[in-house]
N, C-alpha and C positions, 0 to 999 in steps of 0.2 A: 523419380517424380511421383510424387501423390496419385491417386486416383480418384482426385474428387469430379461431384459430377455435374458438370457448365450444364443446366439442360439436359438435349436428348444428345451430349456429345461429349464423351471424354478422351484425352490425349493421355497415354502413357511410356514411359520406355520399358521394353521387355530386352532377356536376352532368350527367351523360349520359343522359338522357335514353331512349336506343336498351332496348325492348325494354320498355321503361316503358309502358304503357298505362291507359285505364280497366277492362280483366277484372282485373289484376291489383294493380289501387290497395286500400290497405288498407280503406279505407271498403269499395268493394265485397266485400271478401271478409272485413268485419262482416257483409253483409247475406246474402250464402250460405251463409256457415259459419260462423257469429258462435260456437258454443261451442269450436270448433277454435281460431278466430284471439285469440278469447279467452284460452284457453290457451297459445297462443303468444308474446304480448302478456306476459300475466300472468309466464312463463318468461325471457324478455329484460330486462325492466324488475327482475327480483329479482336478474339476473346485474347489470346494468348499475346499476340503483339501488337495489340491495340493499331492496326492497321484500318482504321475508321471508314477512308470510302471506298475499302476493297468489301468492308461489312456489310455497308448500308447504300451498296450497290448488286453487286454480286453474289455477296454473301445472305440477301433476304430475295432474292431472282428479280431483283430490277436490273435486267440487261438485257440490250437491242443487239439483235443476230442480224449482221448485215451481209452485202454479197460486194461493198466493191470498197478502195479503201477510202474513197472520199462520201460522205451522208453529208445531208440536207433536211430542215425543216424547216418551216413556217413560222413567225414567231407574228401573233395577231393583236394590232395594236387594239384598243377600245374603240368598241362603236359609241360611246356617249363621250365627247368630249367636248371641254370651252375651242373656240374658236378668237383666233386676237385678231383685233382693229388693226385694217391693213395704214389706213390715211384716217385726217380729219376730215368730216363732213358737216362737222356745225356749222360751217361760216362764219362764224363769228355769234352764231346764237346763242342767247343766256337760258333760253327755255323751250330746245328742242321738244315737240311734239303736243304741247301746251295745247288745252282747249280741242283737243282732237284730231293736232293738224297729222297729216304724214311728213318723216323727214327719214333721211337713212342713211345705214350705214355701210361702212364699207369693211368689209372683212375679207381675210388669206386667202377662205377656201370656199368652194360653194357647196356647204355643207347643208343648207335648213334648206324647205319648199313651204310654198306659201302653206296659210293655215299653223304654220308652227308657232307656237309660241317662247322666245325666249326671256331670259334674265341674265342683268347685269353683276359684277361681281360684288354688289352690296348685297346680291340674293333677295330685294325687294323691288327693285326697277323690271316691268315686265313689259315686254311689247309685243306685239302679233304681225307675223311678217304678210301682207297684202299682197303681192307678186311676186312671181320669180325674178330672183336675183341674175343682172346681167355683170359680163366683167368690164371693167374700166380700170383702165391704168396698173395700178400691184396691187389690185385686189376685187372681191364683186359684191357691187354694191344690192341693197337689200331695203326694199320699200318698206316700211314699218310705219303703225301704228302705237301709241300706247296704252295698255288695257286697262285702268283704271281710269276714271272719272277726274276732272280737275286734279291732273299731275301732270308734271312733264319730266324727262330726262334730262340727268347732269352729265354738260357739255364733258364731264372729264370719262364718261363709259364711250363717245365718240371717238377718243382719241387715242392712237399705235399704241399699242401695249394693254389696253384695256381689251377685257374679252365675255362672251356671250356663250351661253351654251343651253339648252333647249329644255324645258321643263313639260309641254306637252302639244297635242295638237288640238285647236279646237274649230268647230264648222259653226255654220248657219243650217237653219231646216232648209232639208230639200236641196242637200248639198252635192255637189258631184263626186268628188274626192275626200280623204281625211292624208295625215302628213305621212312621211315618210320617216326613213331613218338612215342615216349616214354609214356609211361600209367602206372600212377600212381597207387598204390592200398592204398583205400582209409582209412583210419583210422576208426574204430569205437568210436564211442562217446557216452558215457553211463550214465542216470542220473534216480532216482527216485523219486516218489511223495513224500510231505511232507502233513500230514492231521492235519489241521488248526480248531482248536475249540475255540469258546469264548461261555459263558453262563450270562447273565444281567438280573436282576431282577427288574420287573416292578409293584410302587406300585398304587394300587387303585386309588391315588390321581394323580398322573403322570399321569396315562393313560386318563385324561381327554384330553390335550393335542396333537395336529394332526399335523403332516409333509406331505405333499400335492407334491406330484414334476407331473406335468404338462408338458406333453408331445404332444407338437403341429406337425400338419401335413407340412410338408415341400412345398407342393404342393399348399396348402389352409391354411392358418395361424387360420383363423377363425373357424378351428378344434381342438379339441384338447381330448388327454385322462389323466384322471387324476387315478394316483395311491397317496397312501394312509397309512401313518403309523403314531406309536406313537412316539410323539417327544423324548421320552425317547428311545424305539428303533432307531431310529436315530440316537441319539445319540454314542450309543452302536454300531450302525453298523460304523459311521464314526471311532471309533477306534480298529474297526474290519480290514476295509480296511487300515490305518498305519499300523498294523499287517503285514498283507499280503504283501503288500512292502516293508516292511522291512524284511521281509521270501526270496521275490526274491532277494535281495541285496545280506543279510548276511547270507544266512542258507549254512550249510557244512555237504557233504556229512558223512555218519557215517556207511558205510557197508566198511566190512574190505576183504581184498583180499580172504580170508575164506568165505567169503561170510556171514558173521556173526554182527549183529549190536548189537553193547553191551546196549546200551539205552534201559529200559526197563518200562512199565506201570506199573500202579497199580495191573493191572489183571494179570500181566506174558509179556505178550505179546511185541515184540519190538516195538520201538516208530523211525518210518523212517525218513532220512530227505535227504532230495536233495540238490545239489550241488544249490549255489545260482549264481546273478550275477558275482559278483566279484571272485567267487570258477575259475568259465569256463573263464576268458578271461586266454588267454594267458601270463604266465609270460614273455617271450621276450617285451610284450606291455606296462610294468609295469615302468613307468619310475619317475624320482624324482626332484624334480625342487627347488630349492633356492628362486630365482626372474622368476616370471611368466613374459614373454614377449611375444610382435605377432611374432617373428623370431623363438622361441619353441614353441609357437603352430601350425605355417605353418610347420614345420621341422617334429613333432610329425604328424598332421592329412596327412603329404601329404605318408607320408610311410604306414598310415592306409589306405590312398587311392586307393596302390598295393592290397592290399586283398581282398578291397571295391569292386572293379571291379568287381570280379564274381559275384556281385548283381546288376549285372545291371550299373554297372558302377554309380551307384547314392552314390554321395559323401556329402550328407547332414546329417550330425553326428549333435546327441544330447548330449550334455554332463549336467551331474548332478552334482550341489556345494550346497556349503553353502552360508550365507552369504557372507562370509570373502572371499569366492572364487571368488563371484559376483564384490565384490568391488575388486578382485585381477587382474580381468579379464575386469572392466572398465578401472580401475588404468592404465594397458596396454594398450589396447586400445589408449586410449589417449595420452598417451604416444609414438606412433607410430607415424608418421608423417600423417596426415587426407590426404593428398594429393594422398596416394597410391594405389586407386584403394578400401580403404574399406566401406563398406557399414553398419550403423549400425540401426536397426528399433526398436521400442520399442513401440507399438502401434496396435489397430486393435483388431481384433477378437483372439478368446485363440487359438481354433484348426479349420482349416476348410478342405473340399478337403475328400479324399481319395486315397489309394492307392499310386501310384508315385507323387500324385498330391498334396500329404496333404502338407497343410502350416502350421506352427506353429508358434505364434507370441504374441504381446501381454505383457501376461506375462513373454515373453522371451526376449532376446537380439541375434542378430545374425548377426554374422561377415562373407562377403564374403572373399575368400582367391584368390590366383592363380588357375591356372589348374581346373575353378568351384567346387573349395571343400568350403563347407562350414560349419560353427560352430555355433547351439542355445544351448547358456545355460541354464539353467532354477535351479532356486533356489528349493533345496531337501530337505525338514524337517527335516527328519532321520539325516542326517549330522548336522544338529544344536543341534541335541537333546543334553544339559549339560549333561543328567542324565546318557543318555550310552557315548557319548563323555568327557568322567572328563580327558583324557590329552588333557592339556592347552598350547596354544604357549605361551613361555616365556614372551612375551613383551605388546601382543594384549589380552592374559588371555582368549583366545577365544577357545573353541571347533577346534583342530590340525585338526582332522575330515573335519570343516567346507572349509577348503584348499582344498580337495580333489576334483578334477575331474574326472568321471565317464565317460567316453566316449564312447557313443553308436550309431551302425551304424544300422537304421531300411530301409537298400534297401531292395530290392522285388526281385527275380527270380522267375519266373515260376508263379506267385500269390503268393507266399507265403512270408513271411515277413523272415528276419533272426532272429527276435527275436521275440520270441512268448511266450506267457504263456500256460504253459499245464496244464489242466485236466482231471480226471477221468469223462466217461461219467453218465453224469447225481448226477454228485459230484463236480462241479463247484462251485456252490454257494446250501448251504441246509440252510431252517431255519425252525424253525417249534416251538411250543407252547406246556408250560405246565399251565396248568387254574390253579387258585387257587379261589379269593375271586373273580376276575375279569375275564373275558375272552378280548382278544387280538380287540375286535370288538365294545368295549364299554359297555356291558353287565351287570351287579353286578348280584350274585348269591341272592334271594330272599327268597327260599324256600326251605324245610327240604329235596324234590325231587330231589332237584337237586346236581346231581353229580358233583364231580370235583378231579381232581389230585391231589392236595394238600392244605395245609390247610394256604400256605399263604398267606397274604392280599394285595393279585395282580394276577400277574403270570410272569411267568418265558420266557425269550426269551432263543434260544438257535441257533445258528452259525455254521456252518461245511463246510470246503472245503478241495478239496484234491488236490493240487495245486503244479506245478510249474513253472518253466523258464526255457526257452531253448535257448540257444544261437548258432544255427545253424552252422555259423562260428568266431570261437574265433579270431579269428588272424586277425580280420576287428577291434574288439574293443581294449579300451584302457585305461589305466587309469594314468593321472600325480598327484603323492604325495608328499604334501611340506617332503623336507628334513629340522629338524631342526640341525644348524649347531653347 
């Protein structure tokens, strides 16, 4: 394997041994620095096997250290929202509110206080609400005035389905009060760990073999630390980490309202699994596309962009395809008129940056849009996979899968990322060894003294994580799915 250089990180295979030891074997430094090497891990395996949100979770330290295996957060809907028309209250009037009078309405919630002013959904009808709203019937009704001069309200803003929503408050001199504002209460959102085990067995002959990844100082180049494994665990761990992204994607939840998980292990015990990516987005986000065009995906990202906002207002969405998606997503592209404003890179470094500043490029494509929203896509293994993808589009005989766009939005509030990988602490990443003829450090057993675990002719790697994904706010992502016609 090459020694070219990702960054501040390169993966190579050695059979040299020299400077190799046990401080510096990767098992050990799971067990010193396990969320460090973790992340290191998690950042190699996305460059090298495009393992995406083990990268762009894990692998850039967007992860939650938890202590039990079920988490919870709050997910907060909007305080500025339309409010719909419970009943009619026209009576049959053609020119509610005419000449000054008061008429009112009735609406879901009791959301406005007097003093408020609203508008109707022509976004020209305003009225000024006079008293507190009392409830009557399926909904509470709302003394209202109208604030212009010789107008009145059409009877059709009166009635179910039409809706109002607040533009500001306004007083008289010498007022008591000014308005208030509507407060949301916020949803709970519930999900639990999934524990992740794979077991590889490594023989004698194998473990001659060395995996080196090289870890330079950012500061000073001409530093460097190296860690240390066997290319056959490599091996093993690289389809550890497709695991584990495919766990975030597609694992579904299995605890039942009873609070009861019918999955069960060999020993008794239930086998948990957490909601994965695609579980938590939002069904309203869910949408279905025929022909992929830029006019349905400015249409699509820019209504994710309403959600986007409470992160910061950072509108740089990642979405994950297949091949078939990549080329669905050039095809368009090109197909756009180049003239309008878009932008497209395909070059440079894989990931760099931090925090609001990360760039992603490279191996990605990424389209500017209007209103600064932008879209990199990035080709996803797991969607190509024939073996779990066996429905075939009719004509292209391709993985239907490989169509899919995943659409993820990783803005930042407060430091924290909106999508994040969770773990149990100190169960992030476990690995650990069972000796047999060989030990994990190069060693062969010699003599009648010497102990060992088992009598096979290597030894045994063994994997454990308790893992999952949180997607902070669903109603930011998305996902478009070819509809076959």
């Amino acid at each position: 394997m090459s020694k070219t250089q990702v960054s501040n990180l390169q993966v190579y295979q050695s059979r040299d041994f020299s400077g190799l030891g046990e401080t510096n074997h990767l098992s050990n430094a799971f067990l010193t620095e396990p969320e460090k090497i973790g992340s290191v891990m998690a950042y190699a395996f996305g460059i090298q096997e495009n393992n995406v949100l083990s990268l762009l979770t894990g692998g850039i330290g967007n992860t939650l250290t938890v202590n039990n295996r079920e988490y919870e957060w709050d997910l907060h809907s909007q305080s500025d929202k339309a409010i719909e028309v419970a009943e009619d209250t026209s009576g049959g009037n053609t020119t509610p509110g005419a000449s000054g009078q008061y008429f009112t309405i009735a609406l879901t919630e009791k959301w406005f206080e007097v003093s408020d002013v609203l508008v109707a959904d022509d976004g020209t009808t305003q009225v000024r609400v006079q008293s507190e709203p009392y409830q009557s019937g399926s909904g509470w009704v709302y003394s209202v005035q109208i604030v212009s001069a010789e107008a009145y309200c059409d009877p059709a803003f009166l009635k179910p389905g039409a809706q109002w929503s607040k533009e500001w408050s306004s007083v008289e001199e010498y007022s008591n009060k000014g308005g208030g504002h509507g407060v949301s209460t916020p949803y709970k959102l519930r999900n639990q760990l999934t524990t992740l085990r794979k077991t590889y067995k490594v023989s004698r002959e194998a473990a001659k073999a060395v995996m080196v990844i090289e870890l330079f100082d950012p500061a000073d180049p001409s530093k460097s630390t190296k860690l240390w494994t066997k290319l056959a665990e490599w091996t093993a761990m690289a389809y550890w980490y497709r695991e584990i992204d495919k766990s975030f994607i597609y694992s579904k939840y299995n605890k039942n309202q009873s609070g009861i998980v019918p999955v069960q292990g060999e020993n008794g015990r239930p086998v948990y699994h957490g909601a994965g990516f695609r579980e938590q987005i939002s069904p309203a986000n869910k949408r279905y596309y025929t022909k992929l065009t830029y006019e349905l995906l400015d249409e699509f990202l820019l209504d994710l962009s309403y959600a986007a906002d409470k992160w910061g207002g950072n509108h740089k969405f990642v979405a994950l395809t297949g091949k078939m998606g990549m080329r669905e997503f050039d095809r368009a592209m090109k197909e756009y008129n180049t003239g309008n404003n878009i932008t497209i890179t395909d070059s440079g470094t894989f990931i760099t940056g931090k925090g609001d500043d990360l760039t992603i490029d490279g191996y990605f494509r990424t389209v500017k849009f209007m209103n600064g929203i932008e879209l990199t896509v990035k080709e996803f293994s797991p969607y190509d996979d024939i073996v779990r993808g066996r429905a075939l589009h009719p004509i292209s005989l391709k993985p239907i899968e490989s169509y899919r766009f995943t659409i993820l939005n990783f803005g930042r509030k407060n430091g924290k990322s909106n999508i994040r990988k969770v773990a149990m602490a100190d169960s992030e990443m476990a690995m650990w060894h069972v000796c047999g003829s060989t030990d994990p450090f190069g060693g062969v057993a010699k003599g009648i003294n010497v102990q060992r675990s088992n009598g096979v002719d290597g030894y045994d790697v063994h994997f454990l994580s308790q893992c999952g994904i949180m997607v902070e706010d669903p109603t930011s992502c998305g996902e478009l799915i070819l509809r076959i016609c």
